[in-house]
Every structure is written in C-alpha cells, then in structure tokens.
N, CA, C and O atoms as a Tripos MOL2 file, in Angstrom:
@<TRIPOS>MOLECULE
protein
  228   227    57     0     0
PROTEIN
NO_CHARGES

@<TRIPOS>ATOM
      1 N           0.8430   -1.1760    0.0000 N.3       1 UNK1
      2 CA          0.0000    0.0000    0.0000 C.3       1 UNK1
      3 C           0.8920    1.2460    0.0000 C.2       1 UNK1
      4 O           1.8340    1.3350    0.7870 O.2       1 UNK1
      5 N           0.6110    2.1570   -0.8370 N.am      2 UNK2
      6 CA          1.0840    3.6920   -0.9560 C.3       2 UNK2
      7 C           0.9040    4.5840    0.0890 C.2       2 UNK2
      8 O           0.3060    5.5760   -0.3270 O.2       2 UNK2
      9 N           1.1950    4.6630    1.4010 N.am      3 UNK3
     10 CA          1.1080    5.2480    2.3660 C.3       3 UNK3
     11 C           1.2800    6.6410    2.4000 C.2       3 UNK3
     12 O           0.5300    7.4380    2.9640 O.2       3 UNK3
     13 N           2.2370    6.8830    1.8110 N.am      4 UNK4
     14 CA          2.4760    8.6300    1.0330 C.3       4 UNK4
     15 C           1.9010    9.0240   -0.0140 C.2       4 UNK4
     16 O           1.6010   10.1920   -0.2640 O.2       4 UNK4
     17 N           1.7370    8.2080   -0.6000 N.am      5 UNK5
     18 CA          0.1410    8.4810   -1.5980 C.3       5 UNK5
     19 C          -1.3230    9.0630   -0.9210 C.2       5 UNK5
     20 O          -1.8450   10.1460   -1.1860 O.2       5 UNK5
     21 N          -1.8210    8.0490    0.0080 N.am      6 UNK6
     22 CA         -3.1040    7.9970    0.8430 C.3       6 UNK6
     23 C          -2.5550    9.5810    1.9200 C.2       6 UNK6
     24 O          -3.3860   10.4680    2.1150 O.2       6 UNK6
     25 N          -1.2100    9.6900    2.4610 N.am      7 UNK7
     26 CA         -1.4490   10.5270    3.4180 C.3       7 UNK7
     27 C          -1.1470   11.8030    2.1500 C.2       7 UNK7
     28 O          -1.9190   12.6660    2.5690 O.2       7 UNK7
     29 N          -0.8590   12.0720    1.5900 N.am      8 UNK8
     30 CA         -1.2920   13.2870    0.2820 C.3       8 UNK8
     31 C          -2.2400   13.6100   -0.0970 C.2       8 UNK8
     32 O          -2.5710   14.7880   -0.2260 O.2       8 UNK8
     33 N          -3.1260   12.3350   -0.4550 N.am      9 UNK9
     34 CA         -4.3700   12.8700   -0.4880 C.3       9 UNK9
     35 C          -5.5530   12.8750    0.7020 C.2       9 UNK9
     36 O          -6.7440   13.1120    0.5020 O.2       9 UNK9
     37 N          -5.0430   12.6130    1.7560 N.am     10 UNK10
     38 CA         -5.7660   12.8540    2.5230 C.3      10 UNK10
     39 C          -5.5770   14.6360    2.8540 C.2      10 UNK10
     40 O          -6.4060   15.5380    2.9770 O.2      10 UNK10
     41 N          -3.8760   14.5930    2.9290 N.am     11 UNK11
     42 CA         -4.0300   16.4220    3.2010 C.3      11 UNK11
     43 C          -4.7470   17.1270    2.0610 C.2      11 UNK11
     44 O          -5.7210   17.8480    2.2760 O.2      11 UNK11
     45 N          -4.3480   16.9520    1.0790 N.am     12 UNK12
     46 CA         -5.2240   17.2850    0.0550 C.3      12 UNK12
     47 C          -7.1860   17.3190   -0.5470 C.2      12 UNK12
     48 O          -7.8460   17.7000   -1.5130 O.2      12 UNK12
     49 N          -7.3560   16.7380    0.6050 N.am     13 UNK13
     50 CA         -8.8200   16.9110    1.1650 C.3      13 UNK13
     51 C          -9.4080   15.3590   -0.5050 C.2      13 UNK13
     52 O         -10.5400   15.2460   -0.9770 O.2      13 UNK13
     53 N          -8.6950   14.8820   -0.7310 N.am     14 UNK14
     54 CA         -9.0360   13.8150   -1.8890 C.3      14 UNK14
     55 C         -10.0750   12.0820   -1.4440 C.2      14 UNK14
     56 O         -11.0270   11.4350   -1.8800 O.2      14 UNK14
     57 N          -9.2460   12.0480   -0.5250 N.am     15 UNK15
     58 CA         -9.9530   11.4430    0.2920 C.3      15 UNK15
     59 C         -10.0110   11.5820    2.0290 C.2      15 UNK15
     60 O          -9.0780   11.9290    2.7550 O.2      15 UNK15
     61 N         -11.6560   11.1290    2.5180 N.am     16 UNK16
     62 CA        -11.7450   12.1080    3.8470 C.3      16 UNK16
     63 C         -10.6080   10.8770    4.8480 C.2      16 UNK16
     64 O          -9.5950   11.4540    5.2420 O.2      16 UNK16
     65 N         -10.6610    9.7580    5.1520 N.am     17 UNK17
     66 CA         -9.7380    8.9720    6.3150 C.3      17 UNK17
     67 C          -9.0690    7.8350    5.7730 C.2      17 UNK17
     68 O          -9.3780    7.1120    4.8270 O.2      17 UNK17
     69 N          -8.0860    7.8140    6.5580 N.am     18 UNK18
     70 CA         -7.5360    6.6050    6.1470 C.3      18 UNK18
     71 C          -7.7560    5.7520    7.6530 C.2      18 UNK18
     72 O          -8.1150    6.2730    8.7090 O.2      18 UNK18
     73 N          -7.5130    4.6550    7.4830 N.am     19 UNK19
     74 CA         -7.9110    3.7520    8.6140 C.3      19 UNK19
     75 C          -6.4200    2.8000    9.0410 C.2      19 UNK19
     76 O          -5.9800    2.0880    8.1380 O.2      19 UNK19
     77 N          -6.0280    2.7990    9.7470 N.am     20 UNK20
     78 CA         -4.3540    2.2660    9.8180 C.3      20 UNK20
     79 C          -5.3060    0.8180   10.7550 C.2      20 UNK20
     80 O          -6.4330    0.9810   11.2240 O.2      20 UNK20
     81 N          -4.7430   -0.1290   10.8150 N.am     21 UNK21
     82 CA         -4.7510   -1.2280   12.0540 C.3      21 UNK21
     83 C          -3.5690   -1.8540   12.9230 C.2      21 UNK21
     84 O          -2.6020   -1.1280   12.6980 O.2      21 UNK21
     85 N          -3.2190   -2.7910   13.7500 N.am     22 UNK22
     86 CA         -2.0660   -2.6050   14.1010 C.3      22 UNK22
     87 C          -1.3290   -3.5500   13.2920 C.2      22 UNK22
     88 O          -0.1950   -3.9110   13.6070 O.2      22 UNK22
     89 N          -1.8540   -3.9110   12.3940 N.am     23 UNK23
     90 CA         -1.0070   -4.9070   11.5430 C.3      23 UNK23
     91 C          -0.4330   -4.3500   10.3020 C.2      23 UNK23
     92 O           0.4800   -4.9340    9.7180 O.2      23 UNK23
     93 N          -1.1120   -2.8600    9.7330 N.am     24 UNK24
     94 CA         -0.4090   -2.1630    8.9410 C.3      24 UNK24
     95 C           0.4700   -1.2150    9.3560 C.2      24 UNK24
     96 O           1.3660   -0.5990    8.7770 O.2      24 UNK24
     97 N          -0.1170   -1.2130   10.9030 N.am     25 UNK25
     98 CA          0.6490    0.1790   11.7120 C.3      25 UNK25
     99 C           2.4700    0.2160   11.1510 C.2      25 UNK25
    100 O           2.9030    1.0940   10.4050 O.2      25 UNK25
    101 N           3.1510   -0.7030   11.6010 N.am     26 UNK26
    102 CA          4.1320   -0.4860   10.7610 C.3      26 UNK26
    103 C           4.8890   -0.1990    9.8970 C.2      26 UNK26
    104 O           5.9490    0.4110   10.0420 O.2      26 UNK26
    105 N           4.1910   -0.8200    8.3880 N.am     27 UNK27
    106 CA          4.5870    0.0420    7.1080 C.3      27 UNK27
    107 C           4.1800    1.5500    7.1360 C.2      27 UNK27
    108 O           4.7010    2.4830    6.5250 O.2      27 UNK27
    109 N           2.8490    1.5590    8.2180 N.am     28 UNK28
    110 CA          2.7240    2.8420    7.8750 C.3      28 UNK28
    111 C           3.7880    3.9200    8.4520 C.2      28 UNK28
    112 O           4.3690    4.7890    7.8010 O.2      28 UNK28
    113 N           3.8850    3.6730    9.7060 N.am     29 UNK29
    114 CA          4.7660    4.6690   10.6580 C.3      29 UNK29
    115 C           6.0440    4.8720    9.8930 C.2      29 UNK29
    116 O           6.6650    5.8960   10.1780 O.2      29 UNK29
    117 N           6.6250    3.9650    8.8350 N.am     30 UNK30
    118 CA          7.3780    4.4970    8.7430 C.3      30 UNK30
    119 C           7.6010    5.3110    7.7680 C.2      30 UNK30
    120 O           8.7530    5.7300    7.6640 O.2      30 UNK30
    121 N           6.6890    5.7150    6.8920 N.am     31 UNK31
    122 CA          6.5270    6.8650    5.8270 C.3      31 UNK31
    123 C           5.8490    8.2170    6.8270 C.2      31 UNK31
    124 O           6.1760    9.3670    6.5350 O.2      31 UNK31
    125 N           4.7000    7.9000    8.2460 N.am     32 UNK32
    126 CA          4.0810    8.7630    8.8700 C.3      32 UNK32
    127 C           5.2160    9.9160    9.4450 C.2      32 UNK32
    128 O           4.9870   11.1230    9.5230 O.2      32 UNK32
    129 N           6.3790    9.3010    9.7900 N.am     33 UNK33
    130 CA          7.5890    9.8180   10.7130 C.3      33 UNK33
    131 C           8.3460   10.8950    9.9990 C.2      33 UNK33
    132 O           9.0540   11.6350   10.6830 O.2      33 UNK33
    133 N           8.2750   11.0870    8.5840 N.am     34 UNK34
    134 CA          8.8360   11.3830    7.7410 C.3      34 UNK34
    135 C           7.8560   12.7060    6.8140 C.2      34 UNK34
    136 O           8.3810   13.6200    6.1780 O.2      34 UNK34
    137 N           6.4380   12.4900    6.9580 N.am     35 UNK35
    138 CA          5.8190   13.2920    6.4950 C.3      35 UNK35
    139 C           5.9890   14.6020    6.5800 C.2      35 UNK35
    140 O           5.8480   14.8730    7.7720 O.2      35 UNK35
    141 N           6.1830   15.4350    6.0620 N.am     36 UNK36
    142 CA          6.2420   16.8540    6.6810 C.3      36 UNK36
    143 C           4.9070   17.4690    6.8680 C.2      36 UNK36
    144 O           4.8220   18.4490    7.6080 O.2      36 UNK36
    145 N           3.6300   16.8960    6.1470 N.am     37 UNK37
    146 CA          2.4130   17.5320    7.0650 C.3      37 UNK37
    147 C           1.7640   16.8020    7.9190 C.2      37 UNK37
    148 O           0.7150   16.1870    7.7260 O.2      37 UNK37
    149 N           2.4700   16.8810    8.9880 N.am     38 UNK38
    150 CA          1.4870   16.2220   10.2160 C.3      38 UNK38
    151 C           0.8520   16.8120   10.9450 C.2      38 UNK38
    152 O           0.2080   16.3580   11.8900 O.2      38 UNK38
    153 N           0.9670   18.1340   10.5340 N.am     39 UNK39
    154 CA          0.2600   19.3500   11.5510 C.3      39 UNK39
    155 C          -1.6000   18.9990   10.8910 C.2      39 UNK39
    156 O          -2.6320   19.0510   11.5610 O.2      39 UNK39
    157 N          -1.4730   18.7050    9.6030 N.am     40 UNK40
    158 CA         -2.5540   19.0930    9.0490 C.3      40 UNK40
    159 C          -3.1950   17.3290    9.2850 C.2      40 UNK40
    160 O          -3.9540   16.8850    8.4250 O.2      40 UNK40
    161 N          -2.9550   16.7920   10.0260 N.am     41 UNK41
    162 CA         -3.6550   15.2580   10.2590 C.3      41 UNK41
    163 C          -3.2720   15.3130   11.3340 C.2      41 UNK41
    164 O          -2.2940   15.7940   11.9070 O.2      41 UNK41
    165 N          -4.7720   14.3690   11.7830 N.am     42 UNK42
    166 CA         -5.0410   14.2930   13.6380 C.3      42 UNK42
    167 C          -5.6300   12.4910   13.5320 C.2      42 UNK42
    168 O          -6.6870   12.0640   13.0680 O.2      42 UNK42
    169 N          -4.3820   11.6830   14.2100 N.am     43 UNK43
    170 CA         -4.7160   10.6000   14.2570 C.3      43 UNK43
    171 C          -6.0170   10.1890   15.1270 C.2      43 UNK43
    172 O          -5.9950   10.9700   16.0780 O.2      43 UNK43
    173 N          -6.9600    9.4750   15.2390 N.am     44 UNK44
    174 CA         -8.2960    9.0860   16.1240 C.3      44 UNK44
    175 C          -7.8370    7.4980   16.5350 C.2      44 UNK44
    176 O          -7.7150    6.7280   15.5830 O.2      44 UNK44
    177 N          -7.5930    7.0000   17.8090 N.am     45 UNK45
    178 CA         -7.5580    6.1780   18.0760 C.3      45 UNK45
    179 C          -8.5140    5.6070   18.4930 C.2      45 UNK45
    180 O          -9.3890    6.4540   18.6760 O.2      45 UNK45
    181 N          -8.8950    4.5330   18.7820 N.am     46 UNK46
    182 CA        -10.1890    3.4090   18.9890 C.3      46 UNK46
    183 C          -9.6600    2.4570   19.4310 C.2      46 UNK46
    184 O          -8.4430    2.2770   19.4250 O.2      46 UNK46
    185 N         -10.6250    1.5800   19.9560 N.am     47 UNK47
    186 CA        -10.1770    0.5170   20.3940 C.3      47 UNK47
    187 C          -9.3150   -0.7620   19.7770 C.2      47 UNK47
    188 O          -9.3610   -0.8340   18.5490 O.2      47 UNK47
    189 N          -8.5100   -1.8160   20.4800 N.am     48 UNK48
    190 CA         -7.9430   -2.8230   19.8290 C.3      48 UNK48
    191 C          -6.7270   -2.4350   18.5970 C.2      48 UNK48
    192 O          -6.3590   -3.1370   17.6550 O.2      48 UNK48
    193 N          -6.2120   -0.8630   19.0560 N.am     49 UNK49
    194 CA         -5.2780   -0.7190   18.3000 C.3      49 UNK49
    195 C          -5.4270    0.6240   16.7110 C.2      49 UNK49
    196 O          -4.6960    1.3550   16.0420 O.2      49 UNK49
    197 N          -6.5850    0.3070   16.8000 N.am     50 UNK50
    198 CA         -7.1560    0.3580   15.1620 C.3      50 UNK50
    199 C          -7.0510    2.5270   15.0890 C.2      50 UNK50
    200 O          -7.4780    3.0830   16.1010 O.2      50 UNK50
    201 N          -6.6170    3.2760   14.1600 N.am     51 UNK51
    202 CA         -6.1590    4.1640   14.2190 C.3      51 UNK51
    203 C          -6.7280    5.0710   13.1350 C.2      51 UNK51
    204 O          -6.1920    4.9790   12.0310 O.2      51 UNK51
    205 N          -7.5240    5.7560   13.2510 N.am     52 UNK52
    206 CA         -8.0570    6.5490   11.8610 C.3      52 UNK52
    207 C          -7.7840    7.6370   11.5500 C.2      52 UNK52
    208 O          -8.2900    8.4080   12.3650 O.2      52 UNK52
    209 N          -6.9570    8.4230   10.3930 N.am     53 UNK53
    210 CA         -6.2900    9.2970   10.2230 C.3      53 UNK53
    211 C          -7.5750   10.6580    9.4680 C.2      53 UNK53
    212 O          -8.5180   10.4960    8.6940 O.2      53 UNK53
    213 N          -7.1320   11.6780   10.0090 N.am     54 UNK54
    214 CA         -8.5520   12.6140    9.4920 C.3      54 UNK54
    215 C          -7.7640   13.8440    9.6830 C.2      54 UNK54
    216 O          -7.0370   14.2170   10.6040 O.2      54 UNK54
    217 N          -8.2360   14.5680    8.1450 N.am     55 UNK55
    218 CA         -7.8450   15.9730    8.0750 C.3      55 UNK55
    219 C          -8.5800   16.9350    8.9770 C.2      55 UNK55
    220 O          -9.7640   17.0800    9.2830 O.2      55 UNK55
    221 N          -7.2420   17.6500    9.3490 N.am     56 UNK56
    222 CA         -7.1490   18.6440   10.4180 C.3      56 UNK56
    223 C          -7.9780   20.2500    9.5330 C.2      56 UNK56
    224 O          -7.2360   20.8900    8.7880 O.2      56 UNK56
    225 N          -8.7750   20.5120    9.6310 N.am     57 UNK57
    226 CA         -9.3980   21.9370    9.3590 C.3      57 UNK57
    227 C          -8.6970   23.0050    9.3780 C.2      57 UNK57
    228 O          -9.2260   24.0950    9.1600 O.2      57 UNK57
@<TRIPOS>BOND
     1     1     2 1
     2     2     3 1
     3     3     4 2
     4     3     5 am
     5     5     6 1
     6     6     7 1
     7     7     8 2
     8     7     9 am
     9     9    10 1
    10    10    11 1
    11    11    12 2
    12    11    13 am
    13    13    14 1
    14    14    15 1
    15    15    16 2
    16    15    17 am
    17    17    18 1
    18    18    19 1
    19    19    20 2
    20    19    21 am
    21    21    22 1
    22    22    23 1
    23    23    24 2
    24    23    25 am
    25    25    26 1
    26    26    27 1
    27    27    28 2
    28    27    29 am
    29    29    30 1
    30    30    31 1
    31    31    32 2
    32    31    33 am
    33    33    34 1
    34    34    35 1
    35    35    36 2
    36    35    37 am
    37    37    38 1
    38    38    39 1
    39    39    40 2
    40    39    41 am
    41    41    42 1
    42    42    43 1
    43    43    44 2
    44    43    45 am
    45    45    46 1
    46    46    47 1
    47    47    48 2
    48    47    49 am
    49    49    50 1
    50    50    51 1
    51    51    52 2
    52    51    53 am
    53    53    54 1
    54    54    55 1
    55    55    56 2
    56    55    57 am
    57    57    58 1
    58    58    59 1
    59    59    60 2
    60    59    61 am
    61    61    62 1
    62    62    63 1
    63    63    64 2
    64    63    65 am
    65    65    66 1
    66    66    67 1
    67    67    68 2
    68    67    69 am
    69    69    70 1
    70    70    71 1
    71    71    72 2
    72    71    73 am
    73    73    74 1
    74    74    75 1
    75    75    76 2
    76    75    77 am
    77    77    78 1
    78    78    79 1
    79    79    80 2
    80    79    81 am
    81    81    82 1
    82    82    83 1
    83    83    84 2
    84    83    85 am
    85    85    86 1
    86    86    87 1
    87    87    88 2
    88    87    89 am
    89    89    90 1
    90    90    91 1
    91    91    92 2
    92    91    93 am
    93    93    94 1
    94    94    95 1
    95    95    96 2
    96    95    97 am
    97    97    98 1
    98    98    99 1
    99    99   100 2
   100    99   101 am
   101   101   102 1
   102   102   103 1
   103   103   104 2
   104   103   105 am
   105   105   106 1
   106   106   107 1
   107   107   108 2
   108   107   109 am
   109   109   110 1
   110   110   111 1
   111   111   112 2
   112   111   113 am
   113   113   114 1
   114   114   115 1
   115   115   116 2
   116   115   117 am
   117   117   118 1
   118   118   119 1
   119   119   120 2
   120   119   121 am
   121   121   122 1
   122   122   123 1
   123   123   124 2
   124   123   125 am
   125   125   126 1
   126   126   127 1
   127   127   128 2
   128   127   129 am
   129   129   130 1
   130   130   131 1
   131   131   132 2
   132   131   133 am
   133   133   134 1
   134   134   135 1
   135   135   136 2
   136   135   137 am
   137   137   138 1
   138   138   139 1
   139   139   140 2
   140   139   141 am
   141   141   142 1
   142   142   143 1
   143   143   144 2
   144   143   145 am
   145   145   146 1
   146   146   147 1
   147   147   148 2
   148   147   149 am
   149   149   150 1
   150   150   151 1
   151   151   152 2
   152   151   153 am
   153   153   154 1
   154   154   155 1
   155   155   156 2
   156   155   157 am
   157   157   158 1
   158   158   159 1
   159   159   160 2
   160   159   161 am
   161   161   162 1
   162   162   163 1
   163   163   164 2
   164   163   165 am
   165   165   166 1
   166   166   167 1
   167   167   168 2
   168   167   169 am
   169   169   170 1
   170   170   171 1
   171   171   172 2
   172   171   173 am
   173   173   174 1
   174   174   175 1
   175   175   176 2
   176   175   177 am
   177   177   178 1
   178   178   179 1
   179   179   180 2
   180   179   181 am
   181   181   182 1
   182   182   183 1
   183   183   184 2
   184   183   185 am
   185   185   186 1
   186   186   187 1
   187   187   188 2
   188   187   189 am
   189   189   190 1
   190   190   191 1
   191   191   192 2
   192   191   193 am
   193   193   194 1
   194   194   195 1
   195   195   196 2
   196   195   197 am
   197   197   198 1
   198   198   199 1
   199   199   200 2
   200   199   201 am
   201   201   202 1
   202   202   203 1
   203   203   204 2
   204   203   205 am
   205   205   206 1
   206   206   207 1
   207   207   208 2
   208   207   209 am
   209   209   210 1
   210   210   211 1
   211   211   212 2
   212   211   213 am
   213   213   214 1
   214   214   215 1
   215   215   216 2
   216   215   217 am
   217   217   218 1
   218   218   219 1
   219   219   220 2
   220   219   221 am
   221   221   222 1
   222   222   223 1
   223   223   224 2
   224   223   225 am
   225   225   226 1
   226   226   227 1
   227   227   228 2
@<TRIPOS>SUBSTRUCTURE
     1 UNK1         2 RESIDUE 1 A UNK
     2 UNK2         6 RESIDUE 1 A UNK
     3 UNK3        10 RESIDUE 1 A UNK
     4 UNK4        14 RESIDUE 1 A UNK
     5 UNK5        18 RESIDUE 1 A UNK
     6 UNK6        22 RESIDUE 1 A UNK
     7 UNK7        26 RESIDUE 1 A UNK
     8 UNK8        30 RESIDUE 1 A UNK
     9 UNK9        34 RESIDUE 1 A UNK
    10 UNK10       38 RESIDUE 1 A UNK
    11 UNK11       42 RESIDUE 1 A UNK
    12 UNK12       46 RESIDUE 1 A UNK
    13 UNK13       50 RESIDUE 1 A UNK
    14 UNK14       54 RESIDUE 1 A UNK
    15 UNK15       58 RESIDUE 1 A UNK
    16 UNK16       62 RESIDUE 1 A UNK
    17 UNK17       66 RESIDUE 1 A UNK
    18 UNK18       70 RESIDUE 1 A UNK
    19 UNK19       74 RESIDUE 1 A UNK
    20 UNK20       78 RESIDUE 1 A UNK
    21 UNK21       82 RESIDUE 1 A UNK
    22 UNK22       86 RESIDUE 1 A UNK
    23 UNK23       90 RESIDUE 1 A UNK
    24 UNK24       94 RESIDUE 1 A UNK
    25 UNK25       98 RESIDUE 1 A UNK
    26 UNK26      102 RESIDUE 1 A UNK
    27 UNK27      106 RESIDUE 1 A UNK
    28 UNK28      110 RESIDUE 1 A UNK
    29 UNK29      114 RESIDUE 1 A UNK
    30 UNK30      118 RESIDUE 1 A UNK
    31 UNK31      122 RESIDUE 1 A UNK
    32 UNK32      126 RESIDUE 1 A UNK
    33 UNK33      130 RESIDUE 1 A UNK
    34 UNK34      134 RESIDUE 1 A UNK
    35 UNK35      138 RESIDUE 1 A UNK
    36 UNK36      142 RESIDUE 1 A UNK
    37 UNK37      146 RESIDUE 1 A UNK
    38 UNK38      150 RESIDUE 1 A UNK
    39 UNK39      154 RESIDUE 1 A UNK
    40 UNK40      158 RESIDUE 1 A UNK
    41 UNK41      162 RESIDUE 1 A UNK
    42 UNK42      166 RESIDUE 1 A UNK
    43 UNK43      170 RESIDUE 1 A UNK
    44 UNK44      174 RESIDUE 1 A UNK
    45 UNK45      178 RESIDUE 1 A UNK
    46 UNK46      182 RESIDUE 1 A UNK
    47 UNK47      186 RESIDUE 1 A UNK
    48 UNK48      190 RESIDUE 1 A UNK
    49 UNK49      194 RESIDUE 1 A UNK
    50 UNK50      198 RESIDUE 1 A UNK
    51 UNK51      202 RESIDUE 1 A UNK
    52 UNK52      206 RESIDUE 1 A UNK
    53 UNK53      210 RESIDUE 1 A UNK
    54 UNK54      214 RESIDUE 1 A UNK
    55 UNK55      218 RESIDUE 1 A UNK
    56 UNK56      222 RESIDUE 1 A UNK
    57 UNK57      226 RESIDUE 1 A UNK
C-alpha cells in the first residue's frame, strides 16, 4: 500500500480517512515519521489498536 500516496491525499482533502490497524501500523509509521504535514492530520484512536487518520481543518 502507498502510504504517502493515501497521506497526500488525505491532506489534500481527496480522500476524507484513512484507517491504519495494528497490523499495517508499521509500514505505515514508517513513511508517517517522515511526512512533513502532520500538523494538518489528527490521528483518532479506537479501540484494539485500530487508528483513523482525518484531516485537520
């Protein structure tokens, strides 16, 4: 999965969430760490791990 793809267009208002779990959590974090817009995404955590990424207003 394109993780810097999905978090581009998520800042980019293209698509509204992405949904991470803890079994993708990994590949993801490590493109997330690196992003330079993280100001503009606010992770939502939930239960059992599961992590939903949503543009910041």
């Amino acid at each position: 999965m394109d993780y810097e793809q999905q978090l581009n267009d998520l800042r980019d208002g293209k698509i509204d969430e992405l949904a991470i779990t803890p079994e993708t959590f990994p590949a993801f974090q490590k493109v997330w760490r690196d992003f330079p817009s993280q100001n503009k995404i606010r992770g939502v955590a939930s239960k059992q791990g599961h992590v939903k990424y949503i543009r910041v207003n």
